[in-house]
C-alpha positions as MATLAB code, in Angstrom:
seq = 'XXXXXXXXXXXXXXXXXXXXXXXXXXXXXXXXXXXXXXXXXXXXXXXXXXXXXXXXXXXXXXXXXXXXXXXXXXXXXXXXXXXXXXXXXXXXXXXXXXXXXXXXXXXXXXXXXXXXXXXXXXXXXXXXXXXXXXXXXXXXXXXXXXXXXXXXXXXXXXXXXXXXXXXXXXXXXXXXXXXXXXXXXXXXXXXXXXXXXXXXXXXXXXXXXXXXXXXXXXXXXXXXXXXXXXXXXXXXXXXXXXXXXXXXXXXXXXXXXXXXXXXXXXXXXXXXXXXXXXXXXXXXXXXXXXXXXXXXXXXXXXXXXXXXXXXXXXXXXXXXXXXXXXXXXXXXXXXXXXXXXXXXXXXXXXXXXXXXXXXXXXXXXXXXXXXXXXXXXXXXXXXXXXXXXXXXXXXXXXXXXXXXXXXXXXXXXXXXXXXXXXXXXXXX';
ca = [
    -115.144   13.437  -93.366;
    -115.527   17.047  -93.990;
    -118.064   15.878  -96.713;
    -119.592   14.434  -94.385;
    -120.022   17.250  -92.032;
    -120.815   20.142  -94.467;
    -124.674   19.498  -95.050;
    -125.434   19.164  -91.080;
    -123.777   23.517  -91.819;
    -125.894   24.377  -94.148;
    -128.912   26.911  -93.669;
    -130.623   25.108  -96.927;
    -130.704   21.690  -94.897;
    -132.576   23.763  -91.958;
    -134.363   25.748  -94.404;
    -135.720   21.981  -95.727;
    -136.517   20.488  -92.283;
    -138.666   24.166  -91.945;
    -140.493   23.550  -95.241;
    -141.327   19.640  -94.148;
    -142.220   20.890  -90.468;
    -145.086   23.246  -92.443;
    -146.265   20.812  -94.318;
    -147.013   18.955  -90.800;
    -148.834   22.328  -89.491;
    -150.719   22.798  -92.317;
    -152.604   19.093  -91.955;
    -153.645   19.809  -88.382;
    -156.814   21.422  -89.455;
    -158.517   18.491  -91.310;
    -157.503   16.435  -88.084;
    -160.659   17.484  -86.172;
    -162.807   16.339  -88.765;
    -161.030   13.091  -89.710;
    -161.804   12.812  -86.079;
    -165.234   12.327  -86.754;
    -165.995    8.929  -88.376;
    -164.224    7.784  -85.948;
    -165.975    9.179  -82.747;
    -169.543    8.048  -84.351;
    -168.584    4.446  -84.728;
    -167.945    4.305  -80.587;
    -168.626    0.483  -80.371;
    -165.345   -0.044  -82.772;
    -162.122   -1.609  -80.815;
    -159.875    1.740  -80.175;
    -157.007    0.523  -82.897;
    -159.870    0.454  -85.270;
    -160.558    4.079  -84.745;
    -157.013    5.271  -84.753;
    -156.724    3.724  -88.165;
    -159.912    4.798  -89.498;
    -159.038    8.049  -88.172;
    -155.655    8.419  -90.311;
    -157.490    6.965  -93.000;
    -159.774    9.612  -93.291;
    -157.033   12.077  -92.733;
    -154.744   10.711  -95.673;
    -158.227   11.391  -98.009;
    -158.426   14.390  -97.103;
    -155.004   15.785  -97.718;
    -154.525   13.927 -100.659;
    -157.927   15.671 -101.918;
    -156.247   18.572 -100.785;
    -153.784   18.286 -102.878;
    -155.739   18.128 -106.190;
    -156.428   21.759 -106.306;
    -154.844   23.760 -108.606;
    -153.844   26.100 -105.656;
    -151.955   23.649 -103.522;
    -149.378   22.659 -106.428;
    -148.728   26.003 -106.783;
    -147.629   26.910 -103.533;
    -145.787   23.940 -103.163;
    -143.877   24.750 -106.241;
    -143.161   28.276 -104.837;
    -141.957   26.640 -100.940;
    -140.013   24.131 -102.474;
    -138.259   26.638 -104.518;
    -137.709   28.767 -101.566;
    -136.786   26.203  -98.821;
    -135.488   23.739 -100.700;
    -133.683   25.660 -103.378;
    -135.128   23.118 -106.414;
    -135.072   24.656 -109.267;
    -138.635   23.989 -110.417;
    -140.882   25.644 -113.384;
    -144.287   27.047 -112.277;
    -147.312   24.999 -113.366;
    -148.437   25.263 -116.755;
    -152.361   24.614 -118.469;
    -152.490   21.548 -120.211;
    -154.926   22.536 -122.887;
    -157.771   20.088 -125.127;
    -156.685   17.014 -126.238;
    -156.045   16.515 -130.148;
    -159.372   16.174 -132.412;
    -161.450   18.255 -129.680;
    -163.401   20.910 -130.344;
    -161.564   24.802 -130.169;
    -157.922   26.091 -131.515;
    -154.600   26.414 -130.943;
    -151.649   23.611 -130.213;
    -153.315   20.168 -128.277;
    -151.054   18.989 -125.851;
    -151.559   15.775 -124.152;
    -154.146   15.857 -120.982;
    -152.587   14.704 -118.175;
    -152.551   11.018 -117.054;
    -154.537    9.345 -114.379;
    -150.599    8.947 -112.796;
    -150.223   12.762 -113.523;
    -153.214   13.814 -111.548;
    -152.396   12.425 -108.188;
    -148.415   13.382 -108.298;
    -149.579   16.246 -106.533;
    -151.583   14.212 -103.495;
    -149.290   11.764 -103.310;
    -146.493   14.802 -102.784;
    -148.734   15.941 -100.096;
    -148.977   12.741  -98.215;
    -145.099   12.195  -98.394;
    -144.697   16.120  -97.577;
    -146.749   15.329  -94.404;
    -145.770   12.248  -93.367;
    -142.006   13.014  -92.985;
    -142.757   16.337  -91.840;
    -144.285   14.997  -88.765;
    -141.777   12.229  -88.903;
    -138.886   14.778  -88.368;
    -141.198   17.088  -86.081;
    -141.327   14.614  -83.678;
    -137.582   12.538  -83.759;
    -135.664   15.664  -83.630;
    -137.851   17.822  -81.450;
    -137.593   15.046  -79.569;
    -134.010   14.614  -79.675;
    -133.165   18.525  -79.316;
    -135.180   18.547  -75.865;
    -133.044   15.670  -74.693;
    -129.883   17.166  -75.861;
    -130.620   20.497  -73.885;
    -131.963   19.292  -70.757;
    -129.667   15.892  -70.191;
    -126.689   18.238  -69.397;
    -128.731   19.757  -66.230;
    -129.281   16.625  -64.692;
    -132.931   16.545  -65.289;
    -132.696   12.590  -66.353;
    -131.026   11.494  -62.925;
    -129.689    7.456  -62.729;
    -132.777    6.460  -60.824;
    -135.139    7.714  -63.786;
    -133.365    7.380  -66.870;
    -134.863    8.819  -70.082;
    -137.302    6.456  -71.947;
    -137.355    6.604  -75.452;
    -139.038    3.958  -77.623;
    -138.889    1.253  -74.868;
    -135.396    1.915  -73.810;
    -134.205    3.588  -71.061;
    -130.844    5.768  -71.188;
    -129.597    6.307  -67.870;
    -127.305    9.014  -67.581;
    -124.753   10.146  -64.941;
    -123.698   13.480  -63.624;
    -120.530   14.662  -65.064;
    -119.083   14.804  -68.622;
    -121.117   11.606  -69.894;
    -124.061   13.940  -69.851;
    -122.342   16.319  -72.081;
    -121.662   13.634  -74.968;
    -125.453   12.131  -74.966;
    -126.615   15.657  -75.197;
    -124.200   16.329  -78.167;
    -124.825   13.404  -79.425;
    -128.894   14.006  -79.220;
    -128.253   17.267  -80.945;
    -126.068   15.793  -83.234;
    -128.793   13.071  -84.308;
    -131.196   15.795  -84.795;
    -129.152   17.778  -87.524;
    -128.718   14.366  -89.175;
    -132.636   14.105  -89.059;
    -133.123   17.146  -90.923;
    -131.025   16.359  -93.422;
    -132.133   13.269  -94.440;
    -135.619   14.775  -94.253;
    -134.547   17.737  -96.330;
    -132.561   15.328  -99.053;
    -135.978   12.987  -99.453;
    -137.705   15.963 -100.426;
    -135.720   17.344 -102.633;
    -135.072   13.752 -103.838;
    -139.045   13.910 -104.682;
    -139.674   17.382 -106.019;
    -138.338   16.680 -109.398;
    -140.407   13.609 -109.568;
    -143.538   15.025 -108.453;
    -143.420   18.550 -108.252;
    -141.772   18.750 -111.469;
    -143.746   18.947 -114.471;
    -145.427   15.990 -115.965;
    -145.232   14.367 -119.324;
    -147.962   16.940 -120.753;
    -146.473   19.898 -119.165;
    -143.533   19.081 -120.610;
    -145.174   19.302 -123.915;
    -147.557   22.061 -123.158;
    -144.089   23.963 -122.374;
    -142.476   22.477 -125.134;
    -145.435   23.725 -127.621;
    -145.315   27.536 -125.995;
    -141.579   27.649 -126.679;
    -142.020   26.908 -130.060;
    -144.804   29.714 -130.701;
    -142.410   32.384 -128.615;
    -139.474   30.994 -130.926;
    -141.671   31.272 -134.240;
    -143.029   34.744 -132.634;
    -139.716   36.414 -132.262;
    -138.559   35.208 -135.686;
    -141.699   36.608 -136.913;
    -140.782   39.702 -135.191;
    -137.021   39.817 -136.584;
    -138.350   39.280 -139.841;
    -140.701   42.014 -139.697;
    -137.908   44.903 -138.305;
    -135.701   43.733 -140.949;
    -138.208   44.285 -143.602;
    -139.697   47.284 -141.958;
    -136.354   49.387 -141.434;
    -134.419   47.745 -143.842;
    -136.683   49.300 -146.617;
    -136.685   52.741 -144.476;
    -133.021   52.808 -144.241;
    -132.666   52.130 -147.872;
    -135.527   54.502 -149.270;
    -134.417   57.522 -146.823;
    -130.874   57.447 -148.255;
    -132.085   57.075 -151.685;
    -134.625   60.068 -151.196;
    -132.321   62.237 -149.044;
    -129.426   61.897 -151.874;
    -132.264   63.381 -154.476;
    -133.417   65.767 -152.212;
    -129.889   67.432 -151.831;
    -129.376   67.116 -155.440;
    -132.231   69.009 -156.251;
    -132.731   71.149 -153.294;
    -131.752   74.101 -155.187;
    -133.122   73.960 -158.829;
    -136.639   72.476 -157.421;
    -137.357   73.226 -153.722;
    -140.972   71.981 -153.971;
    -139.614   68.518 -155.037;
    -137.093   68.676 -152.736;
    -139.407   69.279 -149.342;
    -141.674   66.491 -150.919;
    -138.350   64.046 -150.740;
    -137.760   65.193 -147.034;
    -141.553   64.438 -146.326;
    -141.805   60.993 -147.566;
    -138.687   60.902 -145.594;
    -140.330   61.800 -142.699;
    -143.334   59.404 -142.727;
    -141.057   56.254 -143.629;
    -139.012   57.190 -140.490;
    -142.709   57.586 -138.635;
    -143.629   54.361 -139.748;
    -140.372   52.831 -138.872;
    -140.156   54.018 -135.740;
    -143.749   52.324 -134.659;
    -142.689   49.316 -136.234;
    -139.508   49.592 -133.631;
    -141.318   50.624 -130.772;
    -143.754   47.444 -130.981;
    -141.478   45.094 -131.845;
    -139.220   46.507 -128.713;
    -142.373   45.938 -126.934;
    -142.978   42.626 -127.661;
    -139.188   41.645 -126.324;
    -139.411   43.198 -123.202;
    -142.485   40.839 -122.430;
    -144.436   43.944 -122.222;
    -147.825   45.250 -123.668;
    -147.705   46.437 -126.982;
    -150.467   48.954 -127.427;
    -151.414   48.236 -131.024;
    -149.626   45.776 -133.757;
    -148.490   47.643 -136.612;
    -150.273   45.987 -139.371;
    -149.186   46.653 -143.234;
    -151.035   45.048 -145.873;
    -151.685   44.931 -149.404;
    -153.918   48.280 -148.627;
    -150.692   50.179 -147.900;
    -148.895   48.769 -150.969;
    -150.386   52.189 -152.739;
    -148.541   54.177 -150.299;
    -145.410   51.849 -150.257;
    -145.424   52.788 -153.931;
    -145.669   56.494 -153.507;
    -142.531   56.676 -151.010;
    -140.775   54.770 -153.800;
    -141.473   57.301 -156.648;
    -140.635   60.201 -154.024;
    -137.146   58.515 -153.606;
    -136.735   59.004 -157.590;
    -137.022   55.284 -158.464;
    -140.115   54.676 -161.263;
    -142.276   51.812 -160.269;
    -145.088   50.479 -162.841;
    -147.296   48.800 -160.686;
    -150.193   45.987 -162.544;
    -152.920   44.931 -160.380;
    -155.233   42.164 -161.609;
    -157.649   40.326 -159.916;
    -159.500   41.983 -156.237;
    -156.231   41.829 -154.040;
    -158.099   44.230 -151.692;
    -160.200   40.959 -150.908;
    -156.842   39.084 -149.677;
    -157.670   39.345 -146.027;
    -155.553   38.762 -142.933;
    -151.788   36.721 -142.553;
    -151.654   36.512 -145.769;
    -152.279   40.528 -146.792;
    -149.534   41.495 -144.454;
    -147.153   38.542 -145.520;
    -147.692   39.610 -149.178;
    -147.014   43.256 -148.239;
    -143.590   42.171 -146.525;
    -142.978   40.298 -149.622;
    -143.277   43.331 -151.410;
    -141.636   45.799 -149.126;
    -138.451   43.618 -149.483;
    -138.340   42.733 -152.757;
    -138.632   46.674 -153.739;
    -136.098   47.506 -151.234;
    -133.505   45.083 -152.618;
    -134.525   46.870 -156.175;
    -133.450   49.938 -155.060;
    -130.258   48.489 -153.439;
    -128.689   46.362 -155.626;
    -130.282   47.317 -159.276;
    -129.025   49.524 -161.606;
    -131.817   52.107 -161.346;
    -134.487   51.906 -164.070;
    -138.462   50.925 -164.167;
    -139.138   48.411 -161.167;
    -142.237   46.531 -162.303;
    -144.473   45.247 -159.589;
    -147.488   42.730 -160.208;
    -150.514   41.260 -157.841;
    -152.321   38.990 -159.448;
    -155.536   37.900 -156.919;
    -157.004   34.881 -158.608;
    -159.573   32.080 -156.765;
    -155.978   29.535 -156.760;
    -153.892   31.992 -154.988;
    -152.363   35.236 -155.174;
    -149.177   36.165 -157.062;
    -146.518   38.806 -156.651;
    -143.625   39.485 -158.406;
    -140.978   42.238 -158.967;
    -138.786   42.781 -161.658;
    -135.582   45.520 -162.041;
    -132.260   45.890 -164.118;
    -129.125   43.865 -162.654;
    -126.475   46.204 -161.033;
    -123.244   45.682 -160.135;
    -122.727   42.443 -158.387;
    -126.106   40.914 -158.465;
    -125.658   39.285 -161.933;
    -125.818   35.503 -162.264;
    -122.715   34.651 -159.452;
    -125.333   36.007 -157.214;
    -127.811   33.149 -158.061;
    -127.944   29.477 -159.547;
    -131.217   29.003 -160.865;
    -135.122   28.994 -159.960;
    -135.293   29.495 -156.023;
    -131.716   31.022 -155.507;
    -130.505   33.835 -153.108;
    -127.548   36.060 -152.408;
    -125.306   34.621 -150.493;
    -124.814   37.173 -148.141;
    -127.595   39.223 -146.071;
    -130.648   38.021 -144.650;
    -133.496   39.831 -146.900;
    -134.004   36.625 -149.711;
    -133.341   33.784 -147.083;
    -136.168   35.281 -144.477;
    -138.382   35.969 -147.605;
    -138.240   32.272 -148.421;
    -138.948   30.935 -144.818;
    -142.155   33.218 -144.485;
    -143.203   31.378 -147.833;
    -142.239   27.818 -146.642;
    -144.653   29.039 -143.786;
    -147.292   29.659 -145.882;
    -146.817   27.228 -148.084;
    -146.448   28.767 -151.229;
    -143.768   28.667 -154.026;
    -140.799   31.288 -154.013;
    -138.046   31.956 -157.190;
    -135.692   34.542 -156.913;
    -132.838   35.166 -159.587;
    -131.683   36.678 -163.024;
    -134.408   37.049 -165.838;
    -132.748   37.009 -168.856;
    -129.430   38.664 -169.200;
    -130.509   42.395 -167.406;
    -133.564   41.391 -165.512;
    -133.680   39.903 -161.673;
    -136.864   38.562 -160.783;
    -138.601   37.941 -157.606;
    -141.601   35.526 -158.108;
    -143.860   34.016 -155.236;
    -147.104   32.399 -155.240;
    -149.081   32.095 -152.147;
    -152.408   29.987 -151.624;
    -155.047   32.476 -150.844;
    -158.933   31.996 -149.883;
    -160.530   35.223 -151.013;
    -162.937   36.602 -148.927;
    -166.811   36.599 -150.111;
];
């Protein structure tokens, strides 16, 4: 019972009956010209011309409801009024095999196209439906207790006549009038919400056009997590590497020392805009410019390095300047973490770096002593990676990305070696 009774107490079921009575309003402009055909073809029987008339009215609103417009701002009322949870429209962009770029979600169906129309004739039709019956029924149910609808007249509603007498019986039919017109709105209100999902809601193509944009802001922000990782990873690492040296030599050689403390100083400055982009990015706001580090920086990477104390013999074969783009930067990353775990886990001594740019691909590779606890129960074989952290494990997914080959482990008994190969076009 009280189940029963609670939607006829609800503001959302009023709320609904509101949102169906606009959709009534909002037809009553294309009336006067539906109006027309039928006013031109005088000689027609008058049922003829009613029809034609509502005919021509159902066209219109359901051409109405094709623009892009209209969809919206039924999404947005039926949100509001009927509290359905519904996403905003998406673009469904060229089907697969067309001409431009980017993912190819499905066009919408023929069936897809007119969900919105046939939302807008249903929106209409009960909205004037409930208009009527309960505005109807709410003027009987405030005016039969005044004794407007005396026993001679009766009220007439639909071919029957309710006669009602003075007194208490008056009372009841007018309750029961305004009772009947709360239970109007709420079946009016549950239709609709009944048919937003189903054809407010998105289609079969928006579905995948949604689908396909959460999977580039997924493979964005892992992009993203990868890149701070690499970025301040290899600050953190270098700073406390160079600011150990610079203390230990701050007194025999001051001018080394203040040239620690400066590369200090420009790793943290390059940090830092990695950070504040990145930060950017997740609050959905405009980044001014993308840091971008690429194999063009590797000369400066290198320089930080030898600051920090560590001794780095770089070999450079091939043009790598000519390595343009996603794969310049991805190489740099490669780089940047692979001399960063160098410096954290080896046991000091020459770090060897190679880039090799051939017409095949490119190849990159670093090579240090073993320390303490990265010997061989750190690694298995070709391919393996510590089994803690997140450095190795990220390095191989950006490879598996850009489908290239990655090895990571010891190199004879005091060597660990990271090896990766990368297809590369190389720019003319």
């Amino acid at each position: 019972m009280t189940r029963g009774i609670r939607p006829l107490l609800r503001g959302s079921t009023y709320a609904g009956a509101l949102f169906a009575s606009c959709g009534a309003l909002a037809s009553i402009p294309l009336l006067p010209v539906a109006l027309l055909p039928a006013l031109a073809w005088e000689s027609a029987p008058e049922g003829v011309q009613v029809a034609l008339a509502l005919l021509v009215w159902a066209v219109l609103i359901g051409v109405a409801g094709l623009a892009r417009t209209t969809r919206r701002v039924l999404i947005a009322g039926a949100r509001r009024l009927l509290r359905v949870p519904l996403p905003d429209p998406v673009a469904v962009r060229r089907p697969a095999g067309s001409p431009g770029t980017g993912p190819a979600p499905a066009v919408p169906s023929g069936t897809d196209r007119w969900r919105t129309p046939a939302w807008l004739l249903l929106h209409v039709a009960l909205g004037w439906a409930g208009t009527v019956v309960s505005g109807v029924l709410v003027l009987a149910g405030l005016t039969l207790p005044v004794g407007w609808f005396r026993a001679e007249a009766g009220l007439s509603l639909f071919g029957r006549t309710v006669r009602v007498t003075d007194g208490w019986s008056g009372w009841v039919a007018a309750l029961g009038c305004l009772l009947l017109a709360a239970v109007v709105c709420v079946v009016i209100t549950h239709t609709l919400r009944w048919l937003a999902p189903r054809l407010l809601g998105p289609s079969s193509a928006e579905r995948l056009a949604l689908a396909a944009e959460r999977e580039l802001r997924l493979a964005e922000r892992n992009r993203l997590a990868h890149e701070l990782h690499d970025s301040i990873g290899h600050t953190l690492t270098a700073a406390t590497i160079q600011a150990a040296v610079a203390g230990e030599i701050l007194s025999a050689d001051p001018v080394a020392a203040r040239a620690a403390l400066r590369s200090i100083e420009e790793s943290a400055r390059a940090a830092l805009e990695d950070l504040d982009y990145v930060l950017g990015v997740l609050r959905e706001e405009k980044a001014e410019t993308a840091p971008t580090r690429t194999l063009a920086d590797l000369p400066e990477l290198l320089d930080r390095l030898r600051h920090a104390g560590a001794v780095v013999e770089p070999e450079f074969s091939g043009e790598p300047a000519q390595v343009q783009g996603t794969l310049s930067r991805a190489a740099y990353r490669i780089l940047q973490e692979g001399l960063t775990n160098a410096l954290r886990h080896g046991a000091g001594g020459p770090i060897e770096v190679r880039v090799a740019a051939a017409p095949h691909g490119l190849e990159l590779s670093v090579v240090n002593l073993i320390g303490a606890g990265t010997g061989t129960d750190r690694a298995t074989g070709p391919g393996a990676f510590p089994t803690s952290g997140h450095g190795l494990p990220g390095l191989a997914e950006r490879v598996r990305l850009l489908h290239g080959e990655i090895e990571a482990g010891p190199d004879g008994p005091e060597h660990w070696r990271l090896a990766v190969r990368l297809p590369v076009r190389l720019s003319a």
